[in-house]
C-alpha positions as CSV (number, residue, x, y, z in Angstrom):
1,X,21.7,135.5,141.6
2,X,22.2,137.1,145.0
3,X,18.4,136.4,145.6
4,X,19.0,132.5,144.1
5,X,21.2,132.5,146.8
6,X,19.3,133.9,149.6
7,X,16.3,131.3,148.8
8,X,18.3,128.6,148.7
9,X,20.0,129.3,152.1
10,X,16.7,129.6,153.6
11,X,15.3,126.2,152.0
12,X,18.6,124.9,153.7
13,X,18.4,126.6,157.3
14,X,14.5,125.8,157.4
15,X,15.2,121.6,156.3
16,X,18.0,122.3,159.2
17,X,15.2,123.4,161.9
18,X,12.9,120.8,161.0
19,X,15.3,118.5,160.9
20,X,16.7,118.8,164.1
21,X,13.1,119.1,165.2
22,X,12.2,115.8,163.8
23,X,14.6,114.1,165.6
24,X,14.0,115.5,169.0
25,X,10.3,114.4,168.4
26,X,11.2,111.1,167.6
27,X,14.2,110.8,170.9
28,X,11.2,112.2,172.7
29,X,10.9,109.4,175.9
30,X,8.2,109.4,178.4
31,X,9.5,108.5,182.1
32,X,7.6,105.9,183.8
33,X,8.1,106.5,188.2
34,X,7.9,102.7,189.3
35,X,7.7,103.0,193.5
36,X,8.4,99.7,194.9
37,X,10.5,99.8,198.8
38,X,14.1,100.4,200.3
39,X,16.7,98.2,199.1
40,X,16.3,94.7,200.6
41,X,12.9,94.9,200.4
42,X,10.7,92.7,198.2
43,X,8.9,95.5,196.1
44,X,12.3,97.1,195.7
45,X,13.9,94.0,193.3
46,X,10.1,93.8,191.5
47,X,10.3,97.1,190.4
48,X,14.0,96.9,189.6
49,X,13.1,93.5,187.6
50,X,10.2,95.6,185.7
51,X,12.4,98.5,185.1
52,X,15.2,96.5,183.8
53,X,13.5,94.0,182.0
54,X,11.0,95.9,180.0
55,X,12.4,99.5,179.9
56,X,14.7,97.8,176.6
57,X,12.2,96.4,175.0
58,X,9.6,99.5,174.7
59,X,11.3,102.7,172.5
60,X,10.5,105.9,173.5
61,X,9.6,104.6,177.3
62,X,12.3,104.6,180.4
63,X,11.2,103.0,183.5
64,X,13.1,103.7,186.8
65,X,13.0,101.7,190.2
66,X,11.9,104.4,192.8
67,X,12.9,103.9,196.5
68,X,10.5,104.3,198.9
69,X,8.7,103.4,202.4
70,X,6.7,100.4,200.4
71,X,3.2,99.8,200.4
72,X,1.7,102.3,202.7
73,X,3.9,104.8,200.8
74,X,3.7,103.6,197.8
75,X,-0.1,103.7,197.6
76,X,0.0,107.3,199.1
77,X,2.3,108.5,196.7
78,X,0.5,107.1,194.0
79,X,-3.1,109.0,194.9
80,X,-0.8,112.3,195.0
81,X,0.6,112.0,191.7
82,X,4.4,111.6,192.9
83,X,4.4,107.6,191.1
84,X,3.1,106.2,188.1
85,X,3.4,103.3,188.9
86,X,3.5,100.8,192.7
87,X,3.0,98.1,194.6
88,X,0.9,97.6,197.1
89,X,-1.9,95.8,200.0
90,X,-5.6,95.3,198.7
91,X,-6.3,96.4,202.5
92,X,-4.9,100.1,201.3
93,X,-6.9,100.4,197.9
94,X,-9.7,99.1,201.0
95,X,-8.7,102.2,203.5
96,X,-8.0,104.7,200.1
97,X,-11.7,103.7,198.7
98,X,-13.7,104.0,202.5
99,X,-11.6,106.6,203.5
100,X,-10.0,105.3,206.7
101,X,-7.0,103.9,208.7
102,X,-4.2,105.4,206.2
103,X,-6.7,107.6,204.5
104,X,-9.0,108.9,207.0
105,X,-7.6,112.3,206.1
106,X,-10.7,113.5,204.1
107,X,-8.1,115.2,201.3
108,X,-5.5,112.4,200.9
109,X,-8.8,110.3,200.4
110,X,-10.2,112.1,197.8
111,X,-7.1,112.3,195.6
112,X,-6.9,108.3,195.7
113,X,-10.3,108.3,195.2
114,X,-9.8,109.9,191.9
115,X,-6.3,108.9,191.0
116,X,-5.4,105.4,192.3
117,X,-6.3,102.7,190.3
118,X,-5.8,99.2,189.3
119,X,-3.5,97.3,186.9
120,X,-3.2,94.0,187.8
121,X,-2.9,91.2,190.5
122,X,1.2,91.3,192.0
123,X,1.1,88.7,193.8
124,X,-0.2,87.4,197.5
125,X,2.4,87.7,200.4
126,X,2.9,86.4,203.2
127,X,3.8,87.9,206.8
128,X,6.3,86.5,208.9
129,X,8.8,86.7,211.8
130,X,12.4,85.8,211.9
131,X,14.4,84.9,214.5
132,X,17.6,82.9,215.3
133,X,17.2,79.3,215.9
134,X,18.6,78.9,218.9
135,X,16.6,82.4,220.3
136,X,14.2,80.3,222.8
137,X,12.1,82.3,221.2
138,X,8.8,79.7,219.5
139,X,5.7,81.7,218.8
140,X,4.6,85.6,218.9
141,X,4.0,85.5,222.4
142,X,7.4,84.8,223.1
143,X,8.1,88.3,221.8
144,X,7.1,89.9,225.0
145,X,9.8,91.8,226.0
146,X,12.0,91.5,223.4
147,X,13.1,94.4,220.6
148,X,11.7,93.4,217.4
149,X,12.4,95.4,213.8
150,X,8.6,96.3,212.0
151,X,10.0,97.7,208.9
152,X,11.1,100.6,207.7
153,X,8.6,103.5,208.4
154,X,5.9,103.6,206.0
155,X,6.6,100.0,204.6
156,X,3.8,97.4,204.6
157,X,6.0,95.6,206.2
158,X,5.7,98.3,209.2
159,X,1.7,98.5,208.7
160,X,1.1,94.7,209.0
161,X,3.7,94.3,211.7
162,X,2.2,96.7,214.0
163,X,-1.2,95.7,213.2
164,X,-0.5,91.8,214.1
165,X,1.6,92.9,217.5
166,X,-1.1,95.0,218.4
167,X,-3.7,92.3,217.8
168,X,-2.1,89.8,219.8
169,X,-1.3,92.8,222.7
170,X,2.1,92.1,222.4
171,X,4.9,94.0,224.5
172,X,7.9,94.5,222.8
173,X,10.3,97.5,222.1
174,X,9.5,98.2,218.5
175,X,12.5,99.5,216.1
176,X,11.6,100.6,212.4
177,X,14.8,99.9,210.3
178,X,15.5,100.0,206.7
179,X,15.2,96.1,205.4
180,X,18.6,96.2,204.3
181,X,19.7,97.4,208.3
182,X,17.9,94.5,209.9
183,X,20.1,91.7,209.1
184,X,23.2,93.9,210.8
185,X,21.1,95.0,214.1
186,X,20.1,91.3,214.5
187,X,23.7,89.9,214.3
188,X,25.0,93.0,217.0
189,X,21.8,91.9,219.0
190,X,20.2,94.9,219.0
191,X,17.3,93.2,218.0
192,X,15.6,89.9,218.7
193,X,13.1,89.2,215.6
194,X,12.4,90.6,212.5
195,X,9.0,91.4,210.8
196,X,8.9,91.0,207.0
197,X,6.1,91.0,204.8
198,X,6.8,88.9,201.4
199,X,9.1,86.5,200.6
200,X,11.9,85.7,200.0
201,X,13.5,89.1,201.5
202,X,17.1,90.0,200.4
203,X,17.6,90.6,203.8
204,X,16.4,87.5,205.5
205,X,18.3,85.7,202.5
206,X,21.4,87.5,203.3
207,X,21.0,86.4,207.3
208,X,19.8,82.8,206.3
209,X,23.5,82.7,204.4
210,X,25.3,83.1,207.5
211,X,23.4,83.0,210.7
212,X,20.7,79.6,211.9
213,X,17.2,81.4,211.4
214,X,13.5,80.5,211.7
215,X,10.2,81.5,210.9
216,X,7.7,81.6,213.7
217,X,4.6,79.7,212.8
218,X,1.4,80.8,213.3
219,X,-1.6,78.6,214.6
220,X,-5.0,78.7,212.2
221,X,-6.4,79.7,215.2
222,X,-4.5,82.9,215.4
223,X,-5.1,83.4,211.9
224,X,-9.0,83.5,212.2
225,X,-8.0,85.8,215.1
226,X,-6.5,88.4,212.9
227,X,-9.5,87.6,209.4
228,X,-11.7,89.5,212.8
229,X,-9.3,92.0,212.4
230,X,-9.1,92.6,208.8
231,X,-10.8,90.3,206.4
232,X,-8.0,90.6,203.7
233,X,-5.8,88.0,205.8
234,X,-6.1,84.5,205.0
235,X,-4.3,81.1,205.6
236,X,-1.5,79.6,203.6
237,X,2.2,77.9,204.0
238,X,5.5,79.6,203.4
239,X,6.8,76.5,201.1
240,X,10.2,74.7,202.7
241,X,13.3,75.8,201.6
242,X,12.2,79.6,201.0
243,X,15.1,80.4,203.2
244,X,18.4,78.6,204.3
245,X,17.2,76.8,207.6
246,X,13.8,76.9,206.6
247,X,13.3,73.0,206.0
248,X,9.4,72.7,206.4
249,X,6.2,74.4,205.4
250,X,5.4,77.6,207.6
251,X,1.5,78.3,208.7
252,X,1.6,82.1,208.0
253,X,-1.3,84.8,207.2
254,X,-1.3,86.1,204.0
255,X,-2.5,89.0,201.7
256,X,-2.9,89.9,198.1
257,X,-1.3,93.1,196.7
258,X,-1.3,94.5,193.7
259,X,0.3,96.9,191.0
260,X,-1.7,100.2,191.1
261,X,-1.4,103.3,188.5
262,X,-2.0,107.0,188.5
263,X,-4.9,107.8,186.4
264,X,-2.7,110.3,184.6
265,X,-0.3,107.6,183.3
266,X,-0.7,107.3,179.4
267,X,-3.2,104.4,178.5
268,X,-1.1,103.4,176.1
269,X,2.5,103.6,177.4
270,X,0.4,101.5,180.3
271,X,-1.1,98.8,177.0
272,X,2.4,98.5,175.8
273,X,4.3,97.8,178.9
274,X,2.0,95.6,179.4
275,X,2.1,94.1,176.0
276,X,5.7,93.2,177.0
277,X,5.8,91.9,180.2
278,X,3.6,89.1,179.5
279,X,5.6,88.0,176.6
280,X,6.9,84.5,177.5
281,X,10.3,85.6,177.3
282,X,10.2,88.7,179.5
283,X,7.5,87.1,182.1
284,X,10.4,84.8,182.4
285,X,13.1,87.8,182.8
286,X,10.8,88.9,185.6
287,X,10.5,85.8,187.7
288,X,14.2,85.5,187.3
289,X,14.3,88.7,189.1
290,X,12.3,88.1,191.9
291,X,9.9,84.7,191.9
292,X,6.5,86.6,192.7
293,X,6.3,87.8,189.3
294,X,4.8,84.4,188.0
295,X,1.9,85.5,190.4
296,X,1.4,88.3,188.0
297,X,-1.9,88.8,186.6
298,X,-5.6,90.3,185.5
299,X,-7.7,90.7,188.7
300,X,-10.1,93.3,187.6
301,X,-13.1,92.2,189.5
302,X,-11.7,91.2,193.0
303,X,-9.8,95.2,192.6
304,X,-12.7,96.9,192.0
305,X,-15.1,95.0,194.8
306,X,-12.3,97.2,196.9
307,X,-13.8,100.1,195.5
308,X,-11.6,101.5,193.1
309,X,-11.6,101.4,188.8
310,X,-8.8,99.2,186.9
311,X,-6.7,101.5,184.5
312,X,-8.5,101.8,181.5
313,X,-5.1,101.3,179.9
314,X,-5.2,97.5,181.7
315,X,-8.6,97.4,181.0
316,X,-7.9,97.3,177.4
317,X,-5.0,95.0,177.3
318,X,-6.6,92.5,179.1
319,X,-10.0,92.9,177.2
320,X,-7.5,92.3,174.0
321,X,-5.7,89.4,175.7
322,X,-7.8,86.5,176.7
323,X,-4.8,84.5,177.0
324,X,-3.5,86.7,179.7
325,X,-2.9,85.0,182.9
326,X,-6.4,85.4,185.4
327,X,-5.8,85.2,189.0
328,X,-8.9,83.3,189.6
């Protein structure tokens, strides 16, 4: 009897263990790093609209909105393993496949090499710089002289801002500020214009609420100027009514950027987040949370003349959807 009793506490305590084992398999959740920028930034409310919108709707898989410097960061971060997930410039997956500008160190450049990689089309941004209406101030060369805010350091914002004041030789006190700062320093006056790359900015929104802004226009002449520069930069309007004040179309230059992935990142947590974000009903979620998700989609070709592979766990979703929105 005593041994009846022995057995059966041990058939008990065992179904116990495995038990309690089953169910921490099954709560088992793989985190998802998505990087996107500082609050205020666009990135940061894409990657918050991701996380948010299809972290419910895919068990076992918890997205988070990372904070960080943005694009330059983000693409950086990515290559080293500290993301899983980012936004960021097609002229950065250019410099992380050659090897230069960002990447010219010879070790950060073979980590992207073998770790960045593709997902999809983000969407294509523009760059632009705001100042207040009545500033006198018209056209980039009226920024000589003035103190003008490039982004927070790291940002793309920073990268493109630099790279377009530089261009045009222009000589200005530069100031890199958080996005979410800028709004503040211009209504002190401790700053005179503010560099932004994608729109619309909750930052530039929030000034547009209570300050008269504008958006400095570019000539196409200026934007062939800059293609010399770098041939990622091409010609389109900023569409009237993007901001408060904003009443016309804007001649801006403008870039693509996409989503990237560490190579390490599951193939098929990568399928299935996929697999929901392009369901009517979420795709709609996302735009809701910021309007450059509608730009969302496959891209696989134009990524990969950068010099990089697509994630093989993109390569499959789209090879599995052909109704998946094509960015060309």
């Amino acid at each position: 009897m005593k041994g009846l009793r022995k057995s059966l506490f041990l058939v008990l305590a065992l179904s116990l263990v495995l038990g309690i084992s089953g169910v921490a398999l099954a709560q088992k959740t793989t985190q998802v790093s998505f990087g996107g920028s500082s609050s205020g930034g666009v990135m940061y409310y894409m990657a918050g609209a991701f996380a948010n919108s299809v972290t419910p709707r895919t068990p076992g898989i918890n997205i988070s909105n990372i904070t960080t410097g943005a694009a330059v960061d983000n693409a950086i971060k990515v290559s080293l393993g500290e993301l899983d997930l980012a936004v960021t410039y097609s002229s950065l997956v250019y410099e992380a496949a050659k090897g230069t500008g960002n990447f010219s160190d010879a070790g950060l450049a073979a980590q992207a090499q073998e770790n960045l990689m593709g997902v999809g089309k983000a969407y294509d941004s523009d760059f632009y710089i705001v100042v207040f209406a009545n500033s006198g101030i018209n056209g980039i060369e009226d920024l000589n002289g003035k103190t003008v805010a490039c982004g927070n350091p790291g940002s793309g914002a920073q990268y493109i801002a630099d790279m377009v004041l530089d261009a045009f030789k222009i000589d200005c006190k530069r100031e890199y500020l958080a996005f979410s700062d800028t709004a503040y320093a211009m209504k002190e006056g401790r700053i005179d214009a503010v560099c932004q790359a994608g729109s619309p900015s909750g930052a530039v929104t929030e000034l547009s609420e209570t300050e008269s802004i504008k958006v400095l226009p570019f000539t196409m002449e200026q934007i062939e100027e800059l293609k010399g520069i770098s041939p990622f930069f091409f010609a389109a309007e900023m569409a009237a009514g993007r901001y408060k004040g904003v009443d016309e179309p804007v001649l801006l230059p403008h870039f693509r950027n996409y989503i990237i992935a560490n190579k390490n990142l599951d193939p098929d947590v990568l399928y299935k987040m996929l697999e929901v974000a392009f369901q009517e009903d979420v795709l709609a979620e996302l735009v809701a949370g910021h309007r450059n998700w509608a730009q969302f989609a496959e891209d696989t070709a134009a990524f990969e003349a950068l010099g990089l592979k697509v994630h093989p766990g993109a390569v499959k979703y789209f090879e599995d959807h052909p109704e998946a929105p094509r960015a060309y």
